[in-house]
C-alpha positions as CSV (number, residue, x, y, z in Angstrom):
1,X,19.2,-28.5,6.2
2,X,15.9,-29.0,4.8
3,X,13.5,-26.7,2.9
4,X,10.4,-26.5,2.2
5,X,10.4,-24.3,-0.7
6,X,13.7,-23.8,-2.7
7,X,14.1,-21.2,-5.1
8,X,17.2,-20.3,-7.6
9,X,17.3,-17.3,-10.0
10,X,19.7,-15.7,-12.1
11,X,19.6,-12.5,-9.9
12,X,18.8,-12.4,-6.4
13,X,18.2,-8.3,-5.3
14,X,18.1,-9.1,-1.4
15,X,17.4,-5.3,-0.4
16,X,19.6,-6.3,2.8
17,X,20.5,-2.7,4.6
18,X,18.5,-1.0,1.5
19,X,21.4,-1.9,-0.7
20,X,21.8,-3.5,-4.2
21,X,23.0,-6.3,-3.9
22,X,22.8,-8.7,-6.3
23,X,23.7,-12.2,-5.9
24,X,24.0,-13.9,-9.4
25,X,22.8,-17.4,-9.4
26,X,21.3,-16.9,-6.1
27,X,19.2,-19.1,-3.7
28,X,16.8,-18.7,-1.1
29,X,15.3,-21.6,1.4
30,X,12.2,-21.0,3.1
31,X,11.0,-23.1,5.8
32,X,7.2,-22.9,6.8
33,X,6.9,-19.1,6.6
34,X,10.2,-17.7,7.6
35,X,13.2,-17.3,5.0
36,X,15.6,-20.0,6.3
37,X,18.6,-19.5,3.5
38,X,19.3,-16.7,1.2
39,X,23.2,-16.9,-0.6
40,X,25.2,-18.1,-4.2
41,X,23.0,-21.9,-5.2
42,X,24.6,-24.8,-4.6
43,X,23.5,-28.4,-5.9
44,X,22.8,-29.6,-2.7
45,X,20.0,-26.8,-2.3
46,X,17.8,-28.4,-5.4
47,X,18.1,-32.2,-3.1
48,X,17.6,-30.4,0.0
49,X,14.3,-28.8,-1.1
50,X,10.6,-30.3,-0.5
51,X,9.7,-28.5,-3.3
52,X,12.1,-26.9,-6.0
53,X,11.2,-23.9,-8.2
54,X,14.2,-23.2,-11.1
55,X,13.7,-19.6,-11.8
56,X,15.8,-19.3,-14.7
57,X,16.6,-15.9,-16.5
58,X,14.3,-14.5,-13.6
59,X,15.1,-11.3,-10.9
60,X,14.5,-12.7,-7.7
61,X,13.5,-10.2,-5.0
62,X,11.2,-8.9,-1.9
63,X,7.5,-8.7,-2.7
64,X,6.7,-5.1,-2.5
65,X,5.0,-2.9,-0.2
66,X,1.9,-0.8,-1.2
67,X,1.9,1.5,2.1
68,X,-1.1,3.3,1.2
69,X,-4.3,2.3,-1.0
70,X,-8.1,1.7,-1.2
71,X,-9.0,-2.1,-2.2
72,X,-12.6,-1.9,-3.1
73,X,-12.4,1.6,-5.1
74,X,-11.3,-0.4,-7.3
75,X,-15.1,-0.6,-8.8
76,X,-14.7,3.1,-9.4
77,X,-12.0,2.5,-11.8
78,X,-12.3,5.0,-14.5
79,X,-15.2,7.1,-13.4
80,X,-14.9,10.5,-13.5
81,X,-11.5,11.2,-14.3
82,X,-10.0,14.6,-14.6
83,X,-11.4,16.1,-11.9
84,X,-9.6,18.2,-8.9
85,X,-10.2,16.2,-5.5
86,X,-11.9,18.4,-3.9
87,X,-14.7,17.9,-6.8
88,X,-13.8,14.6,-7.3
89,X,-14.1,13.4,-3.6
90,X,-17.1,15.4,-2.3
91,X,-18.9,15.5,-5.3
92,X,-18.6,12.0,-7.2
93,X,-16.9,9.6,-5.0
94,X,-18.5,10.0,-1.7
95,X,-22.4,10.8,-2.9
96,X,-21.5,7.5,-4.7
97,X,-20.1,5.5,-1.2
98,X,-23.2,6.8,0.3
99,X,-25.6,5.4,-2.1
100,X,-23.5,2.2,-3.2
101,X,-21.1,0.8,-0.7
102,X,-22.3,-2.0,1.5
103,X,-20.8,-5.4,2.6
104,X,-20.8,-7.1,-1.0
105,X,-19.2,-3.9,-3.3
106,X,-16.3,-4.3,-0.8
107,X,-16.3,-7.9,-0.5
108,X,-16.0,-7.8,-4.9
109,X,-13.6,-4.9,-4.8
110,X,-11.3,-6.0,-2.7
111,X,-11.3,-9.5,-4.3
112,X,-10.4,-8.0,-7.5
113,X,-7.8,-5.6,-6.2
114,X,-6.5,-8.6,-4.5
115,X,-6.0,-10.1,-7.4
116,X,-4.4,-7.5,-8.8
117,X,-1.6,-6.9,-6.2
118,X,-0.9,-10.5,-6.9
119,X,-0.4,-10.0,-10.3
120,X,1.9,-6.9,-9.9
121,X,4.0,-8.7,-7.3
122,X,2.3,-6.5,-4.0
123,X,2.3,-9.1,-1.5
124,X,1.8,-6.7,2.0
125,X,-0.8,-4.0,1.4
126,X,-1.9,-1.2,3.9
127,X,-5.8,-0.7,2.7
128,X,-8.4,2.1,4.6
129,X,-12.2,1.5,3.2
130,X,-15.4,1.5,4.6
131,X,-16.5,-2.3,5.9
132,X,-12.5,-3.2,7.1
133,X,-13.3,-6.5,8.3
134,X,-14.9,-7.8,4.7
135,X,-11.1,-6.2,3.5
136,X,-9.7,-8.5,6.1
137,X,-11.3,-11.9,5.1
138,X,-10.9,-11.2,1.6
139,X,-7.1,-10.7,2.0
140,X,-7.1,-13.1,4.7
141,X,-8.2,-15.6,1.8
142,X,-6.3,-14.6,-0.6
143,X,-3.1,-15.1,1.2
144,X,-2.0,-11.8,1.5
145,X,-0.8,-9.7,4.0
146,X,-1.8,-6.5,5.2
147,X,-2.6,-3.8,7.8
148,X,-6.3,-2.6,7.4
149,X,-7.3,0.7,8.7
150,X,-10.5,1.0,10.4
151,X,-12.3,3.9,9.3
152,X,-13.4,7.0,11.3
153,X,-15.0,10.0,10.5
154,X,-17.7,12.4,11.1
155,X,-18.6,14.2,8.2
156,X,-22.4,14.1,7.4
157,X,-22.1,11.6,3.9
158,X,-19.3,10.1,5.4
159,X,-20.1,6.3,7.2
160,X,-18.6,3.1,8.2
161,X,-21.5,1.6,6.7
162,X,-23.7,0.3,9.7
163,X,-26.6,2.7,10.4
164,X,-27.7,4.0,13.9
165,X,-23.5,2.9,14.8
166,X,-22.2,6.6,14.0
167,X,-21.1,7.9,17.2
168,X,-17.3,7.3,18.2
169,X,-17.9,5.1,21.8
170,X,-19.7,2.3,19.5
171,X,-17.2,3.0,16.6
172,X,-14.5,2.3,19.1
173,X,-16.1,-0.5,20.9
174,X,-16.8,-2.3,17.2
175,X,-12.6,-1.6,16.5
176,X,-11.6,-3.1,19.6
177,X,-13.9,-5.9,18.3
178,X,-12.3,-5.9,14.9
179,X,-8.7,-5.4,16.6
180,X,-8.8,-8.4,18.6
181,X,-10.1,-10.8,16.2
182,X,-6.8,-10.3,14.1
183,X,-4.4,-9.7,16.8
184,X,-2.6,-13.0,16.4
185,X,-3.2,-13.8,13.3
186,X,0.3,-13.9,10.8
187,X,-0.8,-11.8,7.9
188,X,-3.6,-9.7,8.9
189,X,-3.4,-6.9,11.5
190,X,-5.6,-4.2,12.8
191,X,-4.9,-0.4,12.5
192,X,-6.5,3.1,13.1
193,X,-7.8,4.9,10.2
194,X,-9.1,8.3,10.9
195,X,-10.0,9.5,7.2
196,X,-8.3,12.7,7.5
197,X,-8.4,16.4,9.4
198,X,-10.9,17.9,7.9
199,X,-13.4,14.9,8.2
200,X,-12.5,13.8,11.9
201,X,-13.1,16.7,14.7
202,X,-11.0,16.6,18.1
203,X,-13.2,14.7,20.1
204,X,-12.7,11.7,16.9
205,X,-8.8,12.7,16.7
206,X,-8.2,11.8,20.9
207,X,-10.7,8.8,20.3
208,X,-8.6,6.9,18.0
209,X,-5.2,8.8,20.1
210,X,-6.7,6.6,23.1
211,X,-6.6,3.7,20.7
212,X,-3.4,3.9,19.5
213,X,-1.7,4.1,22.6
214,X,-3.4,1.4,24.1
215,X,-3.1,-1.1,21.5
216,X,0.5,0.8,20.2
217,X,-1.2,0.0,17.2
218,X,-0.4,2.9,14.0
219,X,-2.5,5.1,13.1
220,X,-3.1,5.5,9.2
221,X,-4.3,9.3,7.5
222,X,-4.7,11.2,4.8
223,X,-2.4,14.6,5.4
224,X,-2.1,17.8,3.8
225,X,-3.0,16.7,0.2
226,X,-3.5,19.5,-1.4
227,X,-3.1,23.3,-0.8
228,X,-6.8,23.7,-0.3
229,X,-6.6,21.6,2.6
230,X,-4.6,23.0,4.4
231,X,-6.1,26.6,3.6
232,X,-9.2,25.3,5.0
233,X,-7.3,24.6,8.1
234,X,-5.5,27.8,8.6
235,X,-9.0,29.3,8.3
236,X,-10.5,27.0,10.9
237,X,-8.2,25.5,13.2
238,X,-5.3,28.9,12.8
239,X,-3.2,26.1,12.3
240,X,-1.9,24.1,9.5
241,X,-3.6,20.2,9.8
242,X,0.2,18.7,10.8
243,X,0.4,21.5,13.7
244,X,-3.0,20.8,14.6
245,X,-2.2,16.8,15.0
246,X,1.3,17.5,16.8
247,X,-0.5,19.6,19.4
248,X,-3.4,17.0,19.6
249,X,-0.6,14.6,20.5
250,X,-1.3,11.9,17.5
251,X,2.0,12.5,16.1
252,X,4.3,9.4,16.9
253,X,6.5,6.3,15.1
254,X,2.5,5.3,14.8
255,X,1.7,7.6,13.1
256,X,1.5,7.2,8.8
257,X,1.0,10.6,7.3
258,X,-0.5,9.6,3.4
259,X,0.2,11.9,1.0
260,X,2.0,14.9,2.6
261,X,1.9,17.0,-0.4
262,X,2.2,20.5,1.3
263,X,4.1,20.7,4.3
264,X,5.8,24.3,5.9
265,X,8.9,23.8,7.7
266,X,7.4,23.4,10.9
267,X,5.4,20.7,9.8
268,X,8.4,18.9,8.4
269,X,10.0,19.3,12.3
270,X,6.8,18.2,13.5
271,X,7.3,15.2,11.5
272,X,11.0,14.7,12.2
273,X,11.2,15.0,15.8
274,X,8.0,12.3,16.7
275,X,9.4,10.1,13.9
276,X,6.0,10.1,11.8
277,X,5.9,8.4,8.0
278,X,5.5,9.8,5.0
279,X,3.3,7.3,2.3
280,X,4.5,8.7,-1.0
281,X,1.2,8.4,-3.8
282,X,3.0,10.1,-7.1
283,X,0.5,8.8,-9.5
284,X,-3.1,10.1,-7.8
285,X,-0.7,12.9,-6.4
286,X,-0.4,13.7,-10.3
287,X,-3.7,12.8,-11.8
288,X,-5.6,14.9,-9.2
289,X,-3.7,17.9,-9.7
290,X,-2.7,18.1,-6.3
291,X,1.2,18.9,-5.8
292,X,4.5,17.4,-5.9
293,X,5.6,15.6,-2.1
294,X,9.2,17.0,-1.9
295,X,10.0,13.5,-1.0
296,X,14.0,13.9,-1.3
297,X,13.6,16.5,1.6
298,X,11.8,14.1,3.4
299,X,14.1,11.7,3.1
300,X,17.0,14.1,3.8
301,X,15.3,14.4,7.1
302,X,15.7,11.2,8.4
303,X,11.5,11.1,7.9
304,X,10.3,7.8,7.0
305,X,8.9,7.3,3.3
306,X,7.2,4.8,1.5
307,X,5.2,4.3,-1.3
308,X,1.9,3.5,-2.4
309,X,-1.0,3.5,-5.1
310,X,-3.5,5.1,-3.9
311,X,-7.3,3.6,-4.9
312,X,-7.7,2.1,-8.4
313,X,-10.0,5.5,-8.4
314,X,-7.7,7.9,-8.7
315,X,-4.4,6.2,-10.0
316,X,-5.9,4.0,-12.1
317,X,-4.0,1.0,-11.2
318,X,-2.6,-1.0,-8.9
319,X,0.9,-1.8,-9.9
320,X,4.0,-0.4,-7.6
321,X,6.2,-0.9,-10.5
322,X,4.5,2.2,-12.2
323,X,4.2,4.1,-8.9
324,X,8.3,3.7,-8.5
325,X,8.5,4.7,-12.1
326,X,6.5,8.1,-12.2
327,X,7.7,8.4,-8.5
328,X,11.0,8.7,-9.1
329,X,10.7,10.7,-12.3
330,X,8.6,13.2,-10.4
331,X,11.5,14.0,-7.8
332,X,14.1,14.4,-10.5
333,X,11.4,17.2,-12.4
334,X,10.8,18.7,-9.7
335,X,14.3,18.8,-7.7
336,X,15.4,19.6,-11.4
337,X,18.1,17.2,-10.9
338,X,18.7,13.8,-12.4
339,X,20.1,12.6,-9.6
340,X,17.6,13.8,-7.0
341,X,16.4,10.2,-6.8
342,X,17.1,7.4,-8.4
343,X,16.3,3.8,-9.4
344,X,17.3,1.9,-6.2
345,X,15.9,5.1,-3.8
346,X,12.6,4.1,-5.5
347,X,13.0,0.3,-4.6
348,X,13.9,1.1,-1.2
349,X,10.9,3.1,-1.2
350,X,9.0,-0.4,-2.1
351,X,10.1,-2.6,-0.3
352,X,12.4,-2.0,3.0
353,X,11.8,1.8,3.7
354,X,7.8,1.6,3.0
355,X,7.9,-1.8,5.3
356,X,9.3,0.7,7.4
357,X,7.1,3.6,7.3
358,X,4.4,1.5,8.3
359,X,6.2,-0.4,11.2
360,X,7.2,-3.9,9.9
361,X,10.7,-3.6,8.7
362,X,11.6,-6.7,11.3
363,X,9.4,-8.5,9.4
364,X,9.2,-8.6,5.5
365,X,11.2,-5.9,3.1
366,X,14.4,-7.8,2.6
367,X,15.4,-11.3,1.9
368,X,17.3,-11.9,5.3
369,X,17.1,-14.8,7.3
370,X,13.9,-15.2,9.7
371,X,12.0,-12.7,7.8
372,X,8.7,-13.6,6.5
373,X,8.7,-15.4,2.9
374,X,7.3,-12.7,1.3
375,X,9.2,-12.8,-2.3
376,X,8.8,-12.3,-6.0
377,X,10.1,-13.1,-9.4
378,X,10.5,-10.8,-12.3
379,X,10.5,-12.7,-16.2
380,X,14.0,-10.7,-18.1
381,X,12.8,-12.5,-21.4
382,X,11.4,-9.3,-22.9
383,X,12.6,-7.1,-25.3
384,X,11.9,-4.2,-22.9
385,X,14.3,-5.5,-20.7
386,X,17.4,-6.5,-23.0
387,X,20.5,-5.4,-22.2
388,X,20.3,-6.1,-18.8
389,X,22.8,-3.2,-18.0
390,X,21.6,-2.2,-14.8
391,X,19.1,-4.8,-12.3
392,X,17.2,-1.5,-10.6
393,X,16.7,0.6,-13.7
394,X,15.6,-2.2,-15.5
395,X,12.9,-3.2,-12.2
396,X,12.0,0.5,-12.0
397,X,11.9,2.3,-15.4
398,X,11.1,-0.5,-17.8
399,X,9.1,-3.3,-16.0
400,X,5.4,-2.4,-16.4
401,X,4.5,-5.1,-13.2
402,X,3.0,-7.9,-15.7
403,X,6.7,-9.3,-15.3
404,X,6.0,-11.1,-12.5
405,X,6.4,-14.5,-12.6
406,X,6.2,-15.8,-8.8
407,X,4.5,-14.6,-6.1
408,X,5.0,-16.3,-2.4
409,X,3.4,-14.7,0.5
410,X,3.8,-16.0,4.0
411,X,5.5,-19.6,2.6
412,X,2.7,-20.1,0.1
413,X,2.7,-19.8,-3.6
414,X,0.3,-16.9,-5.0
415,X,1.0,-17.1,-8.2
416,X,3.1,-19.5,-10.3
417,X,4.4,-18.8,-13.6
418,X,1.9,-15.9,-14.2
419,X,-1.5,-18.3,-13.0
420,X,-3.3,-17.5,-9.8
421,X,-3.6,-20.1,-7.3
422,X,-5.3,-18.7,-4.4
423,X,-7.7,-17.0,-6.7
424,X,-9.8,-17.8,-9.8
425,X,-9.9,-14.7,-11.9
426,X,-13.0,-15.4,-14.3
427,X,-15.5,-15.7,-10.8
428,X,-14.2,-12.1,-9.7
429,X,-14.2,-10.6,-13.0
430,X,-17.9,-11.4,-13.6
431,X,-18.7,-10.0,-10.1
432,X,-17.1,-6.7,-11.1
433,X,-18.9,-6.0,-14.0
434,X,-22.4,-6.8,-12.1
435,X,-21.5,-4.5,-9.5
436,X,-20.6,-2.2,-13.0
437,X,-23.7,-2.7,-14.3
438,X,-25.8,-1.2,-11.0
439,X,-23.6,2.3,-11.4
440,X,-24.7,2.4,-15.0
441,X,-27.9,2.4,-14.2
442,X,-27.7,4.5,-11.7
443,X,-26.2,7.0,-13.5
444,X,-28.8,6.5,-16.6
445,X,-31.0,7.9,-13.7
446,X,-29.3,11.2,-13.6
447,X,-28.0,10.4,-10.1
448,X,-25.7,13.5,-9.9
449,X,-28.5,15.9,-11.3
């Protein structure tokens, strides 16, 4: 058989069944876009390969899954830290959408957190931003894949970014838009992104419901972040945000619950019986102060989980390799239980279980063949990761994400021996620190005074 791509690494973690498998001097054969080969190397793979990569004293693996993040907050990376959400959001971040956020600041931010899922080995990213269709033909170009959420909302400072379009029939009718420009494409989908409850009234919530079911498209949210949330809630709805979603009749398989920090039991059946996800973000989770997602409950559930980054904003980085790290440390604190979850829970979490959570387990997640060649490769030539006792603890407690060697997304090489290919970093890096520049000066003009 003939390939078109050929790869052989030390260690092959297929992440078949969620398991740990590790196939020492492993192969995998891709044809076009679609794994065609994955097993022990054999000679004849090297001949029977168009092009041959040797990926010596490398982990080879599934590129991961970032099931929950903000592409173009990236700009904001580093402002205003140590602040509470509540003050963070509604106080910093979304005066600063309001006055900054057009067509080029997402266009610049999403180039540059493009480029930095690459470099941390993210090849499938599920992004909700204002402007979703610059997100798409950034990723688009990049060679990524992704599933970008389509904001809605109707708070007062709270836009899509196209004046006199606010009300939800022309927000709709521009989705549908949006929705059928990607719907065949191999990488890029369309999803629903209603920002969260307590920016999106009823009449929003049944819009993008309508949506959903027609296109059986997911629907991607922020949920019961913090405690104050769902206070608010209790106080205005006499219902806790999941009970008010469940009774709306938006809870589904569709349905992507990010976050998920504080849940009552009823929420949790809420979320168990329609088969709604869970998208796990430890590190903002942390930094803003909001709560611990009793994730190993979840789990124990039978509730889909996966994992994300959150926004460069609040995390501060992209890389999943730290979000499986402090993910899975946070569950062992605060189970108070070493074994409450562990190394390969937190690659599942990653890779199979978040492709998963967000619907596309058929397709990418594993190294199996006629998935998608989405796959990765992870340098061992580090002191950090010497002895290699154990393959997961290694990949989740010691690799900082800069390990990455190899990116291929879709068939095509993203990154090759640590250089991009589909990107050129110094263009984007200049871009960022113009767009930098204009929120200097505007706050050297007291802008939050």
């Amino acid at each position: 058989m003939g390939f078109d791509l050929g790869f052989r690494a030390s260690h092959l973690l297929t992440m078949r069944g969620g398991s740990g498998e590790i196939i020492r001097d492993g192969f995998v054969g891709v044809v076009g876009a679609k794994i065609a080969e994955v097993g022990p190397f054999q000679p004849l793979h090297q001949k029977d390969s168009l092009r041959f990569l040797d990926l010596d004293n490398q982990i080879l693996m599934p590129g991961l899954v970032n099931t929950h993040t903000h592409l173009a907050m990236s700009l904001f990376r580093g402002f205003e830290d140590d602040l509470p959400l509540q003050e963070w959001l509604f106080n910093r971040i979304i005066p600063l959408d309001a006055k900054m956020v057009d067509a080029d600041f997402v266009r610049n931010g999403a180039t540059l957190s493009a480029l930095e899922c690459i470099r941390f080995g993210t090849t499938t990213v599920s992004d909700m931003y204002f402007f979703a269709e610059v997100t798409a033909e950034v990723l688009d170009s990049a060679g990524l894949r992704a599933r970008i959420a389509w904001p809605f909302m109707d708070h007062k400072l709270l836009d899509d970014g196209t004046a006199g379009q606010n009300n939800l029939e022309s927000k709709m009718k521009r989705f549908r838009t949006f929705h059928d420009h990607w719907k065949n494409h191999s990488r890029i989908r369309a999803v629903l992104g209603p920002h969260a409850p307590y920016t999106c009234d009823d009449h929003v919530l049944l819009g993008v419901k309508e949506l959903s079911e027609t296109f059986g498209i997911p629907i991607h949210m922020h949920v019961s972040e913090t405690k104050k949330e769902v206070e608010d809630s209790l106080r205005s709805y006499g219902k806790t945000p999941v009970r008010r979603l469940f009774e709306l009749g938006l809870l589904s398989p569709r349905f992507q619950a990010a976050h998920a920090v504080h849940l009552s039991p009823d929420d949790l059946e809420c979320l168990r019986k329609t088969g709604a996800s869970v998208l796990y973000n430890p590190d903002s989770n942390m930094k803003l102060g909001s709560g611990i997602a009793p994730i190993v409950q979840y789990r124990r559930l039978g509730i889909p989980v996966g994992l994300g980054t959150d926004g460069a904003a609040s995390n501060n980085d992209l890389s999943m390799f730290g979000a499986m790290d402090i993910g899975t440390k946070l569950q062992k604190l605060a189970n108070e239980d070493a074994a409450a979850m562990v190394a390969l829970d937190a690659l599942q979490l990653a890779t199979i279980e978040g492709a998963r959570a967000i619907g596309m387990e058929s397709e990418i997640g594993s190294l199996e063949v006629g998935k998608c060649a989405d796959l990765i490769s992870i340098r061992t030539d580090f002191p950090h990761l010497h002895p290699l006792h154990s393959i997961p603890s290694q990949l989740v407690h010691s690799c900082q994400g800069l390990e990455v060697d190899t990116v291929v997304c879709d068939g095509e090489i993203l990154l090759q021996k640590g250089a991009f290919v589909s990107l050129s970093e110094t263009e984007v890096y200049e871009k960022a620190e113009r767009i930098t520049g204009q929120l200097r000066d505007l706050l050297a003009k007291n802008f939050f005074s």
